[in-house]
Biotite code that builds the C-alpha atoms (Angstrom):
import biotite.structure as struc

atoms = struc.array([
    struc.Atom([0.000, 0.000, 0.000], chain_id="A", res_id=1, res_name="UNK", atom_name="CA", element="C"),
    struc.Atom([1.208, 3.681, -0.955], chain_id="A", res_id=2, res_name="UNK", atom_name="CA", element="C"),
    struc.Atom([2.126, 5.434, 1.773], chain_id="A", res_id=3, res_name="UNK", atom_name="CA", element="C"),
    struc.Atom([2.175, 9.400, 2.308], chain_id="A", res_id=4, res_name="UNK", atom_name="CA", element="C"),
    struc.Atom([5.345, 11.216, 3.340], chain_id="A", res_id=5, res_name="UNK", atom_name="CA", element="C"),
    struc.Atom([4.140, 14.007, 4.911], chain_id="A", res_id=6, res_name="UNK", atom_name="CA", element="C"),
    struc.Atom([1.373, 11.797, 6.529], chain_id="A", res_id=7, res_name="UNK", atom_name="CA", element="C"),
    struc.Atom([4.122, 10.286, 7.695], chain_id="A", res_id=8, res_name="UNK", atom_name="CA", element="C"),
    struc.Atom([5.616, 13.023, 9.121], chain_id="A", res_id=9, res_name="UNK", atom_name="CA", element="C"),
    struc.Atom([2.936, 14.570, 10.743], chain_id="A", res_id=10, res_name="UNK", atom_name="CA", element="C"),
    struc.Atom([2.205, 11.038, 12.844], chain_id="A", res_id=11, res_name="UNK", atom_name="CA", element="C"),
    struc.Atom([5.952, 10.821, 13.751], chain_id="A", res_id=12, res_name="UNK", atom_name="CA", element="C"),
    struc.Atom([5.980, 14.513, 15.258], chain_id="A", res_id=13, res_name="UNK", atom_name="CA", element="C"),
    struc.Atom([2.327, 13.570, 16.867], chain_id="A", res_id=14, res_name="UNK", atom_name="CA", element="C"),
    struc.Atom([3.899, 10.294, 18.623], chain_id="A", res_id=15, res_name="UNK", atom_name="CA", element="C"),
    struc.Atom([7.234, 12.372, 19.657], chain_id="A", res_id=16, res_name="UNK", atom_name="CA", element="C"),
    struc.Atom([5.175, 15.303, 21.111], chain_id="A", res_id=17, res_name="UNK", atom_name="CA", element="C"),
    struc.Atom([2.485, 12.657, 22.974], chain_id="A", res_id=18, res_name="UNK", atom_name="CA", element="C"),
    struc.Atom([5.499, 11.108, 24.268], chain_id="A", res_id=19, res_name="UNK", atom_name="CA", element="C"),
    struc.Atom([6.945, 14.337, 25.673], chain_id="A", res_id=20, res_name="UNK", atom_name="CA", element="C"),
    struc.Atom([4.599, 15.190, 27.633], chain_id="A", res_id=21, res_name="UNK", atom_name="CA", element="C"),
    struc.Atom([3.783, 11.294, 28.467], chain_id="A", res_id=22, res_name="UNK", atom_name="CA", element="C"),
    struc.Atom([0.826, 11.066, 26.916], chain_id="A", res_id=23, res_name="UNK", atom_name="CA", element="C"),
    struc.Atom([-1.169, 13.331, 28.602], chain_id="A", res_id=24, res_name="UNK", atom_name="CA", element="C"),
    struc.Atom([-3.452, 15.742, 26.797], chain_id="A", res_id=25, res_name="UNK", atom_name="CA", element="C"),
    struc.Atom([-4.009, 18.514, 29.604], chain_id="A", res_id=26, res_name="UNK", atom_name="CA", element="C"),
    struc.Atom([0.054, 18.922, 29.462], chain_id="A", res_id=27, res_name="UNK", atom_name="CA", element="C"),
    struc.Atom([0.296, 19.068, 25.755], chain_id="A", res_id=28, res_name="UNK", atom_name="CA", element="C"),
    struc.Atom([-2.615, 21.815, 25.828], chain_id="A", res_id=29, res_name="UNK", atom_name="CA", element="C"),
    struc.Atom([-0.510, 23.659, 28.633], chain_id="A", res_id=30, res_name="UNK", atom_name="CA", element="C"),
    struc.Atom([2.318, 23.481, 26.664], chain_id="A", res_id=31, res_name="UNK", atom_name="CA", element="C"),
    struc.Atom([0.258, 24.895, 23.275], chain_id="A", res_id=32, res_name="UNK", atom_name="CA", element="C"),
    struc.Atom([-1.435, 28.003, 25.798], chain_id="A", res_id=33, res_name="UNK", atom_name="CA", element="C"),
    struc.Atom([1.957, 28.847, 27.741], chain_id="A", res_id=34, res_name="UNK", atom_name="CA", element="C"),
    struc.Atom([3.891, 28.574, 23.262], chain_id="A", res_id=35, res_name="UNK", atom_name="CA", element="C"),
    struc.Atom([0.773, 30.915, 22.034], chain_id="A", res_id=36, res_name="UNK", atom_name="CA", element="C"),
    struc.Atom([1.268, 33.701, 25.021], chain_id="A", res_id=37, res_name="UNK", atom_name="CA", element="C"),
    struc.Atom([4.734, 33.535, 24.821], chain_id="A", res_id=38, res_name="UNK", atom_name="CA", element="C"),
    struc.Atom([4.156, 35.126, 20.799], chain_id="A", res_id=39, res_name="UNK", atom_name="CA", element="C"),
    struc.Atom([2.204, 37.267, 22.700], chain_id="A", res_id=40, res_name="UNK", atom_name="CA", element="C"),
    struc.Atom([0.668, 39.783, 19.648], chain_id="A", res_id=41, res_name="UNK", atom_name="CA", element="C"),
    struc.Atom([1.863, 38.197, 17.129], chain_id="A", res_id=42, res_name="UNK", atom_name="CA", element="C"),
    struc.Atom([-0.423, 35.894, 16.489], chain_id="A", res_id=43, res_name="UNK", atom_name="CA", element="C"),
    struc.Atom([-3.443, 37.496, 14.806], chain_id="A", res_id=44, res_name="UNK", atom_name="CA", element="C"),
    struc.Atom([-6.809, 36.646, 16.199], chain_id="A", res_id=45, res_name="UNK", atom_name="CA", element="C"),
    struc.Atom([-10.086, 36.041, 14.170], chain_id="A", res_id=46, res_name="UNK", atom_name="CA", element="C"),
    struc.Atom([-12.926, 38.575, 14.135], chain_id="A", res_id=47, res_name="UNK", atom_name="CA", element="C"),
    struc.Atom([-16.379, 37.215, 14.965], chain_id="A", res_id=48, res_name="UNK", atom_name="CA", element="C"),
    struc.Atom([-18.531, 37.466, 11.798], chain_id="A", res_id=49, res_name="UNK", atom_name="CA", element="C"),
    struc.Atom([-21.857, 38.457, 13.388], chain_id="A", res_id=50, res_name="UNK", atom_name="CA", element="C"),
    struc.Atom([-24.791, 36.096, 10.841], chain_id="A", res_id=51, res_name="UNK", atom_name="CA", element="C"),
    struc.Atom([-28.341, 37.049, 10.678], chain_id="A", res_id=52, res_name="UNK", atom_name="CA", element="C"),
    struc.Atom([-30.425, 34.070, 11.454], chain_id="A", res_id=53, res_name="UNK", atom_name="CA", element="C"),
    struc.Atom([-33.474, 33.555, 8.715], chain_id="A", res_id=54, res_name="UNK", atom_name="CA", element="C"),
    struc.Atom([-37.115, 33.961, 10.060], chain_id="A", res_id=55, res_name="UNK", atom_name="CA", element="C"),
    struc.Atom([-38.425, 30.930, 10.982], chain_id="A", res_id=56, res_name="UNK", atom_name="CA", element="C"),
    struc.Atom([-41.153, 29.512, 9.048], chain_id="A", res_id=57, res_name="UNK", atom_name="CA", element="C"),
    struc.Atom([-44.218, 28.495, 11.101], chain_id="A", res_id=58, res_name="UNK", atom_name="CA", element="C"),
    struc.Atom([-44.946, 24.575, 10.719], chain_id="A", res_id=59, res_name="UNK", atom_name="CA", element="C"),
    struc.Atom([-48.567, 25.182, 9.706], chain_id="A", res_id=60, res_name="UNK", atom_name="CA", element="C"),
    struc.Atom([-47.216, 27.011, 6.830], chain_id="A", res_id=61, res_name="UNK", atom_name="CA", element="C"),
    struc.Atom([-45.770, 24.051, 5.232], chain_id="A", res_id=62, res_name="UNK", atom_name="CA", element="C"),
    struc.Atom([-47.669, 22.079, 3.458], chain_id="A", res_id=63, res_name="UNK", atom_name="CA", element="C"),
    struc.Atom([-47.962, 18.060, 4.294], chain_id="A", res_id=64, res_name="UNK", atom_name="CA", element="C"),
    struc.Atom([-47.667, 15.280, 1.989], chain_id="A", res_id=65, res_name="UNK", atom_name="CA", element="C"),
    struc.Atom([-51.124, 14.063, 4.000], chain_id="A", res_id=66, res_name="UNK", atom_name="CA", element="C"),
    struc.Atom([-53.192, 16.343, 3.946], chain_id="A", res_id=67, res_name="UNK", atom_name="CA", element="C"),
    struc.Atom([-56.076, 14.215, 5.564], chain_id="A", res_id=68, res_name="UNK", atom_name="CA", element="C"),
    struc.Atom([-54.118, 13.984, 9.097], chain_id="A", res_id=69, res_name="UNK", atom_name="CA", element="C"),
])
């Protein structure tokens, strides 16, 4: 079976950085929080896009397949 070199790669540094931090998720997640506020502002945060919901339709407004019910 073909097998993908950066896929690969990417489960290699997965298993090395699991292993690290023995396997334990909360650590790795520390680790991530304490790397992202040591760039401090240079990491650029995404702006909230603010979506207007539809109206909803009323259910009596749609018309059945059964009308007899």
């Amino acid at each position: 079976m073909w097998e993908d070199p950066i896929v690969s790669e990417v489960r290699q540094v997965r298993e090395e950085l699991a292993a690290r931090f023995n396997f334990d998720v909360s650590a790795i997640f520390a680790d991530l929080r304490a790397s992202q506020a040591a760039l401090g502002s240079r990491l650029i945060r995404r702006q909230r896009k603010t979506r207007v919901e539809p109206a909803a339709t009323r259910d009596r407004d749609i018309p059945r397949l059964d009308p007899g019910r």
